[in-house]
matplotlib code that plots the C-alpha trace (Angstrom):
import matplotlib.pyplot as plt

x = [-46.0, -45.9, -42.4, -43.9, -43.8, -40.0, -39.3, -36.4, -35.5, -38.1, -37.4, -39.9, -39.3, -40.3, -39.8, -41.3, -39.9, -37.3, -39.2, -42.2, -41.6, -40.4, -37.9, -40.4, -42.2, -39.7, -38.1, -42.0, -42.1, -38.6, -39.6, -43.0, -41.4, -40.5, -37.3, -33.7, -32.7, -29.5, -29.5, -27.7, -26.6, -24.9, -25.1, -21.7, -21.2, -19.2, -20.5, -21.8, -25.3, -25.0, -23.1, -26.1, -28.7, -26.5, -26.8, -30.6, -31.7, -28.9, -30.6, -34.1, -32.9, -34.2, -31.5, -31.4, -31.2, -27.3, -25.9, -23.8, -22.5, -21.3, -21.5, -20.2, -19.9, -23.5, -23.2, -20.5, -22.3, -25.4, -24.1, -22.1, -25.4, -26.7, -29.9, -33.1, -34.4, -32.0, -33.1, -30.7, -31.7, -30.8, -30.6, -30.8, -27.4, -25.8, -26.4, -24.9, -21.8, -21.4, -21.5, -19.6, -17.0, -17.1, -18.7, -20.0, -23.7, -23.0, -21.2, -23.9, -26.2, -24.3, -23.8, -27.5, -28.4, -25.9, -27.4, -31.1, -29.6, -28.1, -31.3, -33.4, -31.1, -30.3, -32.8, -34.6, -36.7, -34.4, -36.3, -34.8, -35.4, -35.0, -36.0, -38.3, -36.7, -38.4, -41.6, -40.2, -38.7, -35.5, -32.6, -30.5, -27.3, -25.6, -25.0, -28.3, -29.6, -27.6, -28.4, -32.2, -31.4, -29.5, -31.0, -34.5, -33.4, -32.3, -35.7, -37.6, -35.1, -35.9, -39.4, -39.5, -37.8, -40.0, -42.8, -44.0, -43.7, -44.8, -45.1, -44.8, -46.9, -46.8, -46.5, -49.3, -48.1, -49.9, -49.2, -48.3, -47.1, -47.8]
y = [-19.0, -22.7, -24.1, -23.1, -19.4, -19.8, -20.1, -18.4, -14.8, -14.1, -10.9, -9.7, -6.4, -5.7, -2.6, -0.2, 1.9, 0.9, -2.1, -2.6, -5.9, -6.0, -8.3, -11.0, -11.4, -11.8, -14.6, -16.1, -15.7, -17.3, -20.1, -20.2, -21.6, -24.8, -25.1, -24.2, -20.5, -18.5, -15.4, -12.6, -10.2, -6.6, -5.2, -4.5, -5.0, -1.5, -1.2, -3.2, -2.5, -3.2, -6.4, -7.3, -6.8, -9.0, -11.7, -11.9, -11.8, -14.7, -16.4, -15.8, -17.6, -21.2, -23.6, -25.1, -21.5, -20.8, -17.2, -15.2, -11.9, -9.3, -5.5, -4.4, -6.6, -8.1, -9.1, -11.5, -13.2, -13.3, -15.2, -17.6, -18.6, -22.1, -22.4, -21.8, -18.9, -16.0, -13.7, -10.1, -7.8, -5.6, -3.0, 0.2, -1.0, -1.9, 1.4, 3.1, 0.7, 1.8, 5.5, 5.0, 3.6, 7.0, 5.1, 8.0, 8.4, 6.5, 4.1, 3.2, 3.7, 1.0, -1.4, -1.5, -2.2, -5.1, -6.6, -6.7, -8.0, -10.8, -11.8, -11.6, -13.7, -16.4, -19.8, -19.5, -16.6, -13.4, -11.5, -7.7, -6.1, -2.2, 0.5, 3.1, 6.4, 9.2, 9.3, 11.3, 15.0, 16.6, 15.1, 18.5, 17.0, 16.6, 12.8, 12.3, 14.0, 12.1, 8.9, 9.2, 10.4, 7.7, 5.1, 6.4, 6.0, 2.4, 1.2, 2.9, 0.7, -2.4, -1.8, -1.1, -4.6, -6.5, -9.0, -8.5, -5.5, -5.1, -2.4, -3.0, -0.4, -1.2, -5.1, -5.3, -6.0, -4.0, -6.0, -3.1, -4.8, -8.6]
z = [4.1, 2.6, 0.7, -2.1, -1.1, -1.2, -4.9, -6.5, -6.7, -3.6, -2.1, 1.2, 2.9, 6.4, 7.7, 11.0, 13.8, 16.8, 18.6, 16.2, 16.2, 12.4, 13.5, 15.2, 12.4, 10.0, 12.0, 12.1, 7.9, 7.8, 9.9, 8.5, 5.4, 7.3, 5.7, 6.5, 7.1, 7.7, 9.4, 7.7, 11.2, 10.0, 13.8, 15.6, 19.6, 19.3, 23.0, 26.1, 25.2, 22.1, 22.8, 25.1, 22.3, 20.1, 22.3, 23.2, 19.6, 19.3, 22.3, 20.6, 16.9, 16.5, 17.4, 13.4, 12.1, 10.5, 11.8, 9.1, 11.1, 8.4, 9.0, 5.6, 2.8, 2.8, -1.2, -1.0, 2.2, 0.6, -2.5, -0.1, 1.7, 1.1, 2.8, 0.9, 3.2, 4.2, 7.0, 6.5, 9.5, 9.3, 6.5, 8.6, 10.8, 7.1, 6.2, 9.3, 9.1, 5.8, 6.7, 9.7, 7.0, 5.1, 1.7, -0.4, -1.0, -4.7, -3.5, -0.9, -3.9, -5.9, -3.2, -2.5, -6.2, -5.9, -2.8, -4.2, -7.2, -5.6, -3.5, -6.9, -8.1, -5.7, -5.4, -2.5, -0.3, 1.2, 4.1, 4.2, 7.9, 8.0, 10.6, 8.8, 10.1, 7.7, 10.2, 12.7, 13.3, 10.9, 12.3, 14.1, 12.7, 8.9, 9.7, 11.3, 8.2, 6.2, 7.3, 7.2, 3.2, 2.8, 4.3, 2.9, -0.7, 0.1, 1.8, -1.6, -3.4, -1.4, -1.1, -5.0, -6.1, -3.4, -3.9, -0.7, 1.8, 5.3, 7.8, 11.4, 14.0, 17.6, 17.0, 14.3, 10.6, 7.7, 4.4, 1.7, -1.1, -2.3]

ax = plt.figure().add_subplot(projection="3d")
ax.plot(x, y, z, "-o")
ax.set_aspect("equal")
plt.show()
C-alpha cells in the first residue's frame, strides 16, 4: 500500500478466526502506508488475562503509532482522530462491550451504520479488524447466539461498505473484495 492508497473515505476490512493473524496484517497495511496512524483499541482488561493481552499488542505497536482506547463509543473517537490512517481492532470486542452494556439489537444496528459512516467520511484510510465467528458450531447459549447474530450482521455491513476485504486462515491473507 503506497500514500496514495490512503485517500479519503478508505475503508479496509480484515477479518478471520481467534489468532489468524488478522491483526498482524492490519498493523503491516497501516504501516505499509508510511504515514501516521492511530490505533483505535475497544478491548477491556476486565481480567488479568485479558490485561496481559492488552499489554503485548501495546508492546507490539510501532513506537510513532497514537493509541486511542475506547470500548463503547467508537464514533465520537473515530471523528476526533487526526492522523491520516486509523487502525480500529477490534470490531468483534465492540460488539461484545456493547452487549455486555445491554444496547438493543437496533441500537447496535444504528451505531454500526454511524461508525462506517464516519470512516467513509473522514480524509484518510480506516482499517476495521473483526473475528469471523459464524464458521463454527451453534452457540448452546442465548447470548452466545446472540452475539454471533449480532456481530454477523455488523461484519456483512462492514464488509458490504468496504473497498477492500480480507480473510485471514492460519496466518495467510485471501484478498476478497478490492
Amino acid at each position: 500500500m503506497t500514500a496514495a492508497d490512503a485517500r479519503p473515505g478508505r475503508l479496509l476490512f480484515v477479518t478471520g478466526g481467534a489468532r489468524s493473524g488478522k491483526s498482524r496484517f492490519a498493523e503491516g497495511l497501516a504501516a505499509g502506508s508510511g504515514l501516521p496512524v492511530t490505533y483505535l483499541a475497544t478491548a477491556q482488561a476486565l481480567d488479568s488475562e485479558m490485561a496481559d493481552r492488552i499489554a503485548r499488542h501495546r508492546a507490539d505497536r510501532p513506537a510513532g503509532w497514537l493509541t486511542v482506547e475506547e470500548p463503547v463509543h467508537l464514533t465520537a473517537a473515530l471523528h476526533s482522530v487526526q492522523t491520516p490512517v486509523v487502525l480500529l481492532d477490534c470490531l468483534s470486542l465492540w460488539v461484545s462491550n456493547l452487549l455486555l452494556a445491554d444496547w438493543t439489537e437496533d441500537h447496535l444496528a444504528s451505531a454500526t451504520a454511524d461508525l462506517l459512516d464516519a470512516a467513509l467520511s473522514r480524509p484518510g484510510l480506516s482499517i476495521v479488524v473483526t473475528n469471523e465467528v459464524g464458521l463454527g458450531i451453534v452457540p448452546d447459549n442465548a447470548l452466545a447466539r446472540r452475539y454471533r447474530d449480532v456481530l454477523g450482521r455488523a461484519n456483512q455491513a462492514c464488509a458490504a461498505s468496504s473497498h477492500e476485504a480480507w480473510l485471514l486462515v492460519s496466518g495467510l491473507p485471501l484478498k476478497l473484495r478490492g
